[in-house]
C-alpha positions in Angstrom: 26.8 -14.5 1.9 29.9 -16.6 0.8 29.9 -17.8 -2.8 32.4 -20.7 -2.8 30.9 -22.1 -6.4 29.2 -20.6 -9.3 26.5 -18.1 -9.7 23.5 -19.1 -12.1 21.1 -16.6 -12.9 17.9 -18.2 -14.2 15.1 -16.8 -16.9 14.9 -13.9 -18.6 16.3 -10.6 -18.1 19.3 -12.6 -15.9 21.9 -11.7 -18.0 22.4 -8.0 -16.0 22.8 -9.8 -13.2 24.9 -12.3 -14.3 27.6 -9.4 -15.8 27.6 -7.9 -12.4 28.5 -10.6 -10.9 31.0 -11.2 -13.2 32.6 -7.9 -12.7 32.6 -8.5 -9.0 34.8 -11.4 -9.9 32.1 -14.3 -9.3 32.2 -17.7 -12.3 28.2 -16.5 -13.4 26.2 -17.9 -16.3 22.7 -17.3 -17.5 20.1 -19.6 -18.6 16.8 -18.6 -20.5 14.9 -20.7 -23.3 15.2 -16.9 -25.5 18.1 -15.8 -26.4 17.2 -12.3 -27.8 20.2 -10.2 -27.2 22.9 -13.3 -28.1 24.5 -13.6 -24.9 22.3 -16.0 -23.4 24.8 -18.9 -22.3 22.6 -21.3 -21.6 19.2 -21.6 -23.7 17.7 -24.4 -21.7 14.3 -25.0 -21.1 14.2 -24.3 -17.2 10.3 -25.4 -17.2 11.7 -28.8 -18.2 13.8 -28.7 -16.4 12.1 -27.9 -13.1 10.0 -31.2 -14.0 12.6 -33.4 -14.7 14.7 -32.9 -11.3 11.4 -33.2 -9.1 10.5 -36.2 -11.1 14.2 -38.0 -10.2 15.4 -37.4 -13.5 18.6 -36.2 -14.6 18.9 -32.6 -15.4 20.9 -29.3 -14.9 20.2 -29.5 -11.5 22.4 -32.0 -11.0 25.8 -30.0 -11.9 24.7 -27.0 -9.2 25.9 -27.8 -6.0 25.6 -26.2 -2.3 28.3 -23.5 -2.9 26.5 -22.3 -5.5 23.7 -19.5 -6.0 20.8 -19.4 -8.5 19.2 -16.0 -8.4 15.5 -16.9 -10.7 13.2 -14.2 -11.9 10.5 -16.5 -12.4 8.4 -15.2 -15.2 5.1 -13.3 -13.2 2.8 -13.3 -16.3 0.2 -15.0 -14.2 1.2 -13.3 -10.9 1.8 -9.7 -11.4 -1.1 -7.2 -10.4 -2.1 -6.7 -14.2 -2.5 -10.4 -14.7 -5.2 -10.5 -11.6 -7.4 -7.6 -13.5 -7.7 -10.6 -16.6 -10.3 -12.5 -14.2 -13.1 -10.1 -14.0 -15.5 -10.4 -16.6 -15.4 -6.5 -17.5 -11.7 -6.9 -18.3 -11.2 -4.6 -21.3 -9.6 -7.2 -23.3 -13.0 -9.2 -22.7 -15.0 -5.9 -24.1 -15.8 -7.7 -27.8 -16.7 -11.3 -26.3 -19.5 -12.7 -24.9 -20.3 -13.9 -21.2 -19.2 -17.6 -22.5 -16.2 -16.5 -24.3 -15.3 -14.2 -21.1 -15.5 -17.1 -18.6 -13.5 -19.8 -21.1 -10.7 -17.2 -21.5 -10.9 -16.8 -17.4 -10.9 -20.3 -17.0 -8.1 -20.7 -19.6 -6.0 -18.3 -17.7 -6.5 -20.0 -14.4 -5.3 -23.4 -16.0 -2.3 -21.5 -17.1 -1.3 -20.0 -13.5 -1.8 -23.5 -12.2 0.7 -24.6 -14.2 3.1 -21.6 -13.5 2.5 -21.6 -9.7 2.6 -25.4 -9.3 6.3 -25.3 -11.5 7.3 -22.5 -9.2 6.6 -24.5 -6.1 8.2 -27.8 -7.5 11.4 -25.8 -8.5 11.5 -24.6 -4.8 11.3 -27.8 -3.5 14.4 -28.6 -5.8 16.5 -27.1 -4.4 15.3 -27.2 -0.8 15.5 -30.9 -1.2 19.3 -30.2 -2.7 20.5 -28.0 -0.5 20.6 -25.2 -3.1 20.4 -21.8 -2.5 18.1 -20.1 -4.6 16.6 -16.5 -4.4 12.8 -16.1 -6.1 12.4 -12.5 -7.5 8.9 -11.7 -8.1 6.4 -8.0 -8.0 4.7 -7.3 -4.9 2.4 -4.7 -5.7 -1.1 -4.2 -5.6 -3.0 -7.7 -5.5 0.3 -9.6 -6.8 -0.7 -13.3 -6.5 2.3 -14.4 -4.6 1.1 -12.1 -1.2 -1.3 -15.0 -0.2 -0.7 -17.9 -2.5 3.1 -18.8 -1.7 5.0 -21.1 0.5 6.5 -18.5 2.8 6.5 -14.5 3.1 9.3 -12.6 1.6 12.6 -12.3 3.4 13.3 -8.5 1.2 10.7 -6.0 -0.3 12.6 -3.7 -2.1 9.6 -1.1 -2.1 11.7 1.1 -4.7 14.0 0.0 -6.9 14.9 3.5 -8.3 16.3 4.2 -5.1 19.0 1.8 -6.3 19.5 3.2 -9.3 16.8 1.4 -11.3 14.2 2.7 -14.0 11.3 1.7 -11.9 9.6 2.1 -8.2 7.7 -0.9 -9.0 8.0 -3.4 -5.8 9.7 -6.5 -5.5 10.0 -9.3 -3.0 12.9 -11.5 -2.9 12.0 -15.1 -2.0 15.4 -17.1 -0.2 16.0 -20.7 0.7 18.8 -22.1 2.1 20.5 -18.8 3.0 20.0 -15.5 4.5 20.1 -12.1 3.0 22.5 -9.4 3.8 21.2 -6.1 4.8 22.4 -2.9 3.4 21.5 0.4 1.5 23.3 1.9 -1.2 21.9 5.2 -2.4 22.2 5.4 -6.0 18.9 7.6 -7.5 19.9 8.9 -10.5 17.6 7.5 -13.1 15.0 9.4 -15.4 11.6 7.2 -14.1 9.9 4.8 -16.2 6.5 3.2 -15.6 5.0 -0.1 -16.5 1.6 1.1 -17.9 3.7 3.3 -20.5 5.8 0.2 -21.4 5.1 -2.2 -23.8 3.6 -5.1 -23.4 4.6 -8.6 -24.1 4.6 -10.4 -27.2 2.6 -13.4 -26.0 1.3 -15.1 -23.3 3.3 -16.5 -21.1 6.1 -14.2 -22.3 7.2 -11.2 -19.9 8.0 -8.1 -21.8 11.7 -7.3 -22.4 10.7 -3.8 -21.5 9.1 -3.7 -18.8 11.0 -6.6 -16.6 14.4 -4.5 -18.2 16.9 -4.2 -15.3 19.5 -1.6 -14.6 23.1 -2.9 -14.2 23.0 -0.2 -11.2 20.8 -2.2 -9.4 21.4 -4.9 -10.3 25.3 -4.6 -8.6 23.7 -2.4 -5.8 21.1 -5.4 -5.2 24.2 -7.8 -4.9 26.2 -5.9 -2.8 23.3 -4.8 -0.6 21.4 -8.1 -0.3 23.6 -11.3 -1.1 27.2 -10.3 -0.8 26.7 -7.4 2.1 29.4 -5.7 0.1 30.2 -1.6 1.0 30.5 0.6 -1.9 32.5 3.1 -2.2 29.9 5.6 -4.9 28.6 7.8 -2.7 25.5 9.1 -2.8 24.0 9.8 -6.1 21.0 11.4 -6.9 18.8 13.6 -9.7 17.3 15.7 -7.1 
């Protein structure tokens, strides 16, 4: 892929992307309504956002044109695996409530990933509509939401990120519209494994834990020049084992 304009790298945890790219030489900024490391350029509301420009209405949108790329790691509180296990009624965090309270917090919860999933779909539509490209990170493990409730399958699954020099296996599709991905596969599998069930979680709902959605600048550059820029590296094969 050839990136003419600027690279914007969308919700949180973006920022290791967005330095990557800026060391590869690309114009990157982030954008994230938290700003909890103080390098967040941008501290935009992106759900606002999202609304406005498929409403017609002014917004950041307008100032990203077809050269550019936004790379989004859409917030997956309501998708990931972990999130599915919250609508069974014997859900441990349901253990001290009763069978009414169990099926208004269920109930609540599917409200709230309407809302999510139907702002997802608008801001892909966005761009589609714009001729933006845009690549959708998301997990694709287990029961994942996304596996049978999105507009189109995955053009990458990147079944092990530690393979690319990450802290986690976990697995992770990478959604593209309006361009293609590059195909490549740097061996970089050096890093001491972490796991998500050991990680803390988030602070709140609708708030992903810094932890556990951390990225490695190693992948992040090896993701890059693997699936966007189709970039060679010259690292060699690295490896703990």
């Amino acid at each position: 892929m050839i990136i003419n304009g600027k690279v914007h790298c969308f919700f949180e945890q973006s920022g290791t992307f967005k330095n990557e790219f800026k060391k590869l030489g690309y114009d990157a900024y982030d954008y994230d309504i938290q700003n909890n490391f103080g390098e967040t350029d941008y501290t935009d509301d992106l759900f606002k956002a999202i609304e406005d420009a498929y409403d017609g209405k002014t917004s950041l949108f307008d100032r990203i044109g077809k050269d550019d790329l936004i790379i989004a790691f859409y917030p997956c509180i309501y998708f990931c695996a972990s999130s599915q296990m919250s609508f069974y009624l014997n859900c441990v965090n349901y253990r001290c409530l009763s069978d009414e309270e169990k099926i208004k917090e269920i109930l609540k919860r599917s409200d709230n990933r309407k809302e999510f999933y139907d702002r997802l779909i608008k801001f892909c539509a966005v761009c589609i509509k714009k001729g933006i490209r845009l690549i959708v990170e998301n997990p694709w493990s287990e029961q994942t939401y996304l596996k049978a409730n999105f507009i189109k399958a995955p053009d990458i699954v990147d079944m092990n990120r530690m393979e690319r020099g990450d802290y986690f296996k976990k697995p992770t599709a990478y959604f593209y519209f309006n361009c293609e991905p590059t195909h490549l596969h740097t061996i970089q599998y050096d890093k001491k494994q972490k796991t998500i069930m050991a990680s803390r979680g988030g602070s709140e709902a609708g708030l992903c834990s810094e932890e556990r959605s951390m990225i490695s600048p190693d992948y992040a550059r090896n993701f890059i020049c693997d699936f966007i820029l189709g970039k060679k590296q010259q690292i060699g094969q690295l490896s703990l084992f």
